[in-house]
C-alpha positions in Angstrom: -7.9 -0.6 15.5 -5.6 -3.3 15.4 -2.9 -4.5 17.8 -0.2 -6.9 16.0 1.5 -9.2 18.5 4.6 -10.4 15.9 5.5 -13.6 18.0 9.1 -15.0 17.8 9.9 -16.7 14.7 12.7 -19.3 15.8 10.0 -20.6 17.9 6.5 -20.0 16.7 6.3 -19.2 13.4 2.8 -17.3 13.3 1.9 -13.8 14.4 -1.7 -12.7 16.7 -3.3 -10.1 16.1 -6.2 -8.7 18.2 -8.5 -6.9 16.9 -10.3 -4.6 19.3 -13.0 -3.6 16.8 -14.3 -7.2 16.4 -12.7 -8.2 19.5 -11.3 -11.2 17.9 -7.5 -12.8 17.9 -6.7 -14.4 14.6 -3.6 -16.0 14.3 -1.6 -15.6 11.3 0.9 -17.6 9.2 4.1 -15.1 9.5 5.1 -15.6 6.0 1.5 -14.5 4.9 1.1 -11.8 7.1 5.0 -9.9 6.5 4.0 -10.5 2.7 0.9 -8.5 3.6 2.2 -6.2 5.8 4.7 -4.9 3.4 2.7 -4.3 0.8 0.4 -2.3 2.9 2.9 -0.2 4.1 4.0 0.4 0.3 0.6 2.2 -0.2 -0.5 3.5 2.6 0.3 6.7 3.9 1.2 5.4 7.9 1.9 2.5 9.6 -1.3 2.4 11.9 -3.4 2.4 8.6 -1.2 -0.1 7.2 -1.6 -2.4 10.2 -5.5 -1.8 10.0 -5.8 -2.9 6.6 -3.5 -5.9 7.1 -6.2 -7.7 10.0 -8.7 -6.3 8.0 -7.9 -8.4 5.3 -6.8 -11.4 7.2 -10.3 -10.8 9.0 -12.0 -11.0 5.8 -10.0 -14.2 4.8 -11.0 -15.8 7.5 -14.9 -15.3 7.5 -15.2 -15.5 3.6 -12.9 -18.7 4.0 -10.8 -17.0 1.1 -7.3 -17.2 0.7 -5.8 -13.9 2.2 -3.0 -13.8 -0.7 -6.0 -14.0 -3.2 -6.9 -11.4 -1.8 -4.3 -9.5 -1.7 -3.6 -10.2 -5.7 -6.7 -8.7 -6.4 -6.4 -5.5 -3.9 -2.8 -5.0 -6.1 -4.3 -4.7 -9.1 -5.7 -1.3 -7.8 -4.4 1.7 -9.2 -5.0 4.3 -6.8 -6.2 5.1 -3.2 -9.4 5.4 -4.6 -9.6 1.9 -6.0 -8.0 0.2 -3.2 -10.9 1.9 -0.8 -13.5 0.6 -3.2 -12.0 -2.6 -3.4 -11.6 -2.7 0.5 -15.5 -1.8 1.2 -16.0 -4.6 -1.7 -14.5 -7.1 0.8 -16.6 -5.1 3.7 -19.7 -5.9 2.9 
């Protein structure tokens, strides 16, 4: 599970999140991660598996050394919860 931090954006303009799965802290670009964030909360059905998927994906940016929003593109192009799982697990492994 995933704790977002949202930091405040008049004076740091990036957002922590600690992940205490992984027990990492990555450290966002704010504009990346609300972009993120709200499409996540489009398609999922609650906010805590919305925030999961969110530093999931910026987790899996970061190791794969992939752009998150490429990520993201791809993950949209899913047409159903089943898809965006797949895709997900895809990105998982």
């Amino acid at each position: 599970m995933a704790l977002i931090n949202t930091q405040e954006e008049a004076i740091d303009k990036t957002v922590k999140i600690f992940d205490n799965f992984y027990y990492v802290t990555l450290n966002i670009p704010a504009d990346q991660y609300n972009l993120v964030m709200a499409y996540f909360k489009g398609v999922c059905t609650t906010e805590t598996i919305a925030n999961n998927f969110t530093a999931f994906l910026f987790r899996v940016a970061q190791e794969s050394g992939i752009n998150a929003i490429e990520i993201l593109e791809s993950i949209k192009g899913t047409n159903n919860e089943l898809e965006l799982n797949h895709t997900m697990a895809y990105y998982m492994n």
